[in-house]
SEDOTI-37849 format. One line per field, with one value per residue (C-alpha): residue number from 0; residue in one letter; chain; z, y, x. Coordinates in steps of 0.05 Angstrom, whole numbers. Each point is the difference from the previous one (the first is absolute). Layout:
# SEDOTI-37849
n	NUM  ...
res	A  ...
chain	A  ...
z	Z  ...
y	Y  ...
x	X  ...
END
This chain:
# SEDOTI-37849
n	0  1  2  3  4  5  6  7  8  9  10  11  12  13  14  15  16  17  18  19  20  21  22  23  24  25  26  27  28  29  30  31  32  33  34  35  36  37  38  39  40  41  42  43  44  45  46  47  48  49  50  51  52  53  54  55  56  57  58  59  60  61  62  63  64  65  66  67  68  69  70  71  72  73  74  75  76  77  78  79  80  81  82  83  84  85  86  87  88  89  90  91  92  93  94  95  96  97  98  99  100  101  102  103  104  105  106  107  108  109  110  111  112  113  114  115  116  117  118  119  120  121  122  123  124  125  126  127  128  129  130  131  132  133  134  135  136  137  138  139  140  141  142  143  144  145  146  147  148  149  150  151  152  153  154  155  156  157  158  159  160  161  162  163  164  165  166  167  168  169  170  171  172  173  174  175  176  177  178  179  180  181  182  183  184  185  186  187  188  189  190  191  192  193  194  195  196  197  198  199  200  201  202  203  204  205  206  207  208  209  210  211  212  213  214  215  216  217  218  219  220  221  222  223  224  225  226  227  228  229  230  231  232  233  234  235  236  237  238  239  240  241  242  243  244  245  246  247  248  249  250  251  252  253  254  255  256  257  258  259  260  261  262  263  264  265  266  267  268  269  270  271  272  273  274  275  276  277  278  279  280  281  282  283  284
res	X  X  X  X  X  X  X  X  X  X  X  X  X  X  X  X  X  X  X  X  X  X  X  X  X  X  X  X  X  X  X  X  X  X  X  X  X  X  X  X  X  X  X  X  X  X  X  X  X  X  X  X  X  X  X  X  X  X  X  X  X  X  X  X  X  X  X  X  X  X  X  X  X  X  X  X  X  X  X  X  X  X  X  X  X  X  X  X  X  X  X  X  X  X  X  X  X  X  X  X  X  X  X  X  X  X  X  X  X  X  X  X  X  X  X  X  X  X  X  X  X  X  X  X  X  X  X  X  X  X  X  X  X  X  X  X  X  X  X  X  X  X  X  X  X  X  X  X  X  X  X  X  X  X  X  X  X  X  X  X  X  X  X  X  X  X  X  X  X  X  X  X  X  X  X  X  X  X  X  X  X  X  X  X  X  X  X  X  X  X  X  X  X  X  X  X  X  X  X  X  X  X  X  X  X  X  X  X  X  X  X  X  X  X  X  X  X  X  X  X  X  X  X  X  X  X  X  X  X  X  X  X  X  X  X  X  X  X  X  X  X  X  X  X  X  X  X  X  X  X  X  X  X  X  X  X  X  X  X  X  X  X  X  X  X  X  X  X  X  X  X  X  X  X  X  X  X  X  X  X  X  X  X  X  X
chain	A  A  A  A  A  A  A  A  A  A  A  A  A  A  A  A  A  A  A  A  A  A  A  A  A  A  A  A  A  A  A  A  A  A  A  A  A  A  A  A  A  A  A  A  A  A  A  A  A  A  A  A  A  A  A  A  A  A  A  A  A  A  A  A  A  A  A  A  A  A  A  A  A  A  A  A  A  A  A  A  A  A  A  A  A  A  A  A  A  A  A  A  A  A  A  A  A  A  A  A  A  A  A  A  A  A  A  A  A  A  A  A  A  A  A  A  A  A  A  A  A  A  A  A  A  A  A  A  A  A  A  A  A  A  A  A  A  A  A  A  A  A  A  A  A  A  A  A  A  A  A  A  A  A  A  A  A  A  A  A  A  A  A  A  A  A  A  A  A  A  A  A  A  A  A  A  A  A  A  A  A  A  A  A  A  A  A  A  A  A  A  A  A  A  A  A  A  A  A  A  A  A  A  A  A  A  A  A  A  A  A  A  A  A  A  A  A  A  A  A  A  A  A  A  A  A  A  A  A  A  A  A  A  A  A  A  A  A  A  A  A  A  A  A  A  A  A  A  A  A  A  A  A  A  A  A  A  A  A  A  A  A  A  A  A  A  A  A  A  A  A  A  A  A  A  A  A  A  A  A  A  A  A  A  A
z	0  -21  58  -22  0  63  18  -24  31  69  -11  -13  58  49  51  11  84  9  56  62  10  66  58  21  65  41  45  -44  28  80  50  49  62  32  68  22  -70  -2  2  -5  -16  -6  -46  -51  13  -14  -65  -22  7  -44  -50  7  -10  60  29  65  64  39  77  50  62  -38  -29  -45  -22  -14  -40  -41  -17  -16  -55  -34  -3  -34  -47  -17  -16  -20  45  59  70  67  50  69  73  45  73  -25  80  2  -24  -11  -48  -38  -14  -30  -47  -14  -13  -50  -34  -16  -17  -37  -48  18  37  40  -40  37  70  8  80  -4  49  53  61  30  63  31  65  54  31  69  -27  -45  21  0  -28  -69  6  -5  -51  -46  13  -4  -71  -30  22  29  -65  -55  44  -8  -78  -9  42  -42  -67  13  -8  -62  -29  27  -33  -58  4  -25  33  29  58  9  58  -14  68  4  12  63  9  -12  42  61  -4  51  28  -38  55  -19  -80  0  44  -34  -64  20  26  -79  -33  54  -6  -72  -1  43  -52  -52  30  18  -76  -45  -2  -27  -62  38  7  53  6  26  -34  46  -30  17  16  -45  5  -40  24  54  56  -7  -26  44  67  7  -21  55  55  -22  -7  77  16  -41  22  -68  -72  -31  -60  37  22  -76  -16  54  -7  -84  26  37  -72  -33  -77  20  17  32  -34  -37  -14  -70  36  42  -52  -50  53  26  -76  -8  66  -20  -68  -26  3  69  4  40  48  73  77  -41  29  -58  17  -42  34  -50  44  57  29  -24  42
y	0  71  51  41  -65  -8  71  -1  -55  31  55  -38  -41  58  12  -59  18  45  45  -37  19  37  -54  -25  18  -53  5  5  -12  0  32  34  30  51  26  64  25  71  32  -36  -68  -18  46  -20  -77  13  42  -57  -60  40  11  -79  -11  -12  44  25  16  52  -1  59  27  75  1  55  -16  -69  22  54  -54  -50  49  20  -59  -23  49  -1  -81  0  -69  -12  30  0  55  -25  28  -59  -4  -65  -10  1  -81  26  53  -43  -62  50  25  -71  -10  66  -15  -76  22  52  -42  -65  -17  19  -25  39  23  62  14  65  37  24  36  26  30  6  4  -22  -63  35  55  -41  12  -72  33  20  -56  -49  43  -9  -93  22  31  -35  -70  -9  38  -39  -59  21  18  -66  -41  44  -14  -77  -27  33  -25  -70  -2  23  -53  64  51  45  29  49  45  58  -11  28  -17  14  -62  -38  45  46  78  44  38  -40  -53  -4  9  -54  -38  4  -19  -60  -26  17  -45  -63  16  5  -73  -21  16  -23  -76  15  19  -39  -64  49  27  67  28  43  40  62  56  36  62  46  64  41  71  40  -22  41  -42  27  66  22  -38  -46  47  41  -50  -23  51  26  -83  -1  81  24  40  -37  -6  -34  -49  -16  -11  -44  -47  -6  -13  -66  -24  -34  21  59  35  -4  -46  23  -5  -29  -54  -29  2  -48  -48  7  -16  -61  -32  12  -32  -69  9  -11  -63  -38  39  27  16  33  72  29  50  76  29  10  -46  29  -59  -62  -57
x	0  27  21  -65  -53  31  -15  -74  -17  23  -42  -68  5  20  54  54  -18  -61  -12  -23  -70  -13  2  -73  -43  33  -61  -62  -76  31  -45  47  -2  54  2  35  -15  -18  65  83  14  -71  -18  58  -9  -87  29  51  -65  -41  52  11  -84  -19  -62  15  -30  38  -16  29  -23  5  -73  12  67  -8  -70  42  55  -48  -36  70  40  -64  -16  78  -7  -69  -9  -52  29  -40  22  -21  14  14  35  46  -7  -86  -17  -68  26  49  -57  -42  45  26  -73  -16  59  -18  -75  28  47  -19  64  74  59  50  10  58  7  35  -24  34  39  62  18  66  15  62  -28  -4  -30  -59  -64  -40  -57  38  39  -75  -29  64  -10  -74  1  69  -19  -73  -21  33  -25  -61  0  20  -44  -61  28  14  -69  -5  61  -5  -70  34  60  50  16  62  20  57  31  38  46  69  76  -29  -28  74  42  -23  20  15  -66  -40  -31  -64  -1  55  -39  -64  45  35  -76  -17  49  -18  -87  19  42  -63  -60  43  -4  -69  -18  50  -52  -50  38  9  75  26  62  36  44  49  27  54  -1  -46  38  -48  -66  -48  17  70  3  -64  24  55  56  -16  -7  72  29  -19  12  74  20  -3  -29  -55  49  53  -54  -10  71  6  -48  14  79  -30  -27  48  -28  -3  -72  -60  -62  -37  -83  9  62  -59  -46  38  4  -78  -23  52  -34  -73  15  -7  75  12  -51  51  15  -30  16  63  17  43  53  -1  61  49  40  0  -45  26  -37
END
């Protein structure tokens, strides 16, 4: 065959290695729920399911936040959203929104327990009411998102369960009692409903991220508090804690988010009770 038969024939059949086409929603048709969504980490992770398909039920304890979030994420995505207030720590509450969101879309593919708390305080110094309300909202509450979503998925024979927790819950930090605390007792309820579950089809696991520099819990509170704790600037608290990271820098939203959608997917099938690390290193077991 000449050089320019050769040539023609490339041409009609196309490109020797087309573009790839865009990667599919990894999560299509999931009806998910997200807790601690109005504002943060919750907001991005609720943005990141729709983008992946799923329709998504955002649940804070800010009615008119979590109502305005709700509306734009969307409007933005043009998928189904549900902006509900709910005290994660009221059973009543959370059953009822379990319930509107099954009548609603006929079901609860995915559980995200994100909400929560942080207080710091020298252990002498802790008062034992703050210290309950952080176990009450960071451990009785994803207990009891979970027990009101297992029924559902167990009737279902799918379903997934995941914790945001923290590197928190490997390693305990310094002022940080009863978030650490309420963290470790995260990563052993989640191992727990994970045994509970697995003969149902239903997966549970945990995600324990880093330090997320940028986000509201930091920039509106905790720099403060460590830098009075630590005896110096805000900024100096920053540097600090990304010098502890071996890569480099804090987590960030969209770092958590890869992982969250690789656990809810048919990827992950073979695996639960798994607490996976998003440090950058700096948490290693």
């Amino acid at each position: 065959m000449r050089l320019k038969d050769q040539v023609a024939t490339v041409a009609a059949i196309g490109p020797i290695n087309p573009p790839a086409n865009p990667e599919p929603m990894r999560l299509k048709g999931q009806m998910a729920i997200v807790t601690g969504a109005a504002r943060g980490l919750g907001e991005a992770l609720s943005d990141r399911l729709l983008r992946e398909g799923c329709s998504v039920a955002l649940i804070d304890v800010n009615r008119d936040a979590v109502a305005a979030t709700a509306d734009r994420l969307g409007k933005e995505h043009g998928r189904p959203t549900m902006g509900m207030a709910v005290d994660i720590t009221d059973e009543t509450a959370v059953q009822q929104a379990v319930q509107q969101v099954k009548d609603r879309w006929g079901g609860v593919h995915l559980l995200v327990s994100n909400a929560g708390i942080l207080d710091s305080a020298f252990i002498a110094d802790f008062p034992v009411d703050r210290w309950r309300r952080i176990i009450d909202v960071n451990l009785v509450g994803y207990f009891i998102c979970a027990r009101a979503v297992a029924p559902v998925m167990v009737e279902q024979r799918r379903g997934t369960i995941i914790q945001i927790n923290s590197k928190s819950g490997k390693t305990g930090s310094l002022w940080n009692s009863a978030y650490a605390a309420s963290k470790f007792g995260g990563i052993g309820l989640t191992q727990s409903i994970a045994l509970d579950l697995a003969p149902h089809g239903v997966r549970v696991n945990a995600i324990c991220p880093g330090n997320l520099l940028d986000s509201p819990l930091w920039t509106g509170q905790l720099y403060e508090q460590y830098a009075k704790k630590l005896g110096v600037t805000p900024e100096e608290v920053r540097k600090r804690y990304e010098d502890k990271v071996p890569l480099g820098r804090g987590c960030q939203y969209e770092d958590v988010a890869n992982v969250l959608v690789f656990l809810a997917s048919d990827e992950a099938s073979y695996m639960t009770g798994q607490a996976i690390n998003v440090t950058g290193g700096q948490e290693m077991r």
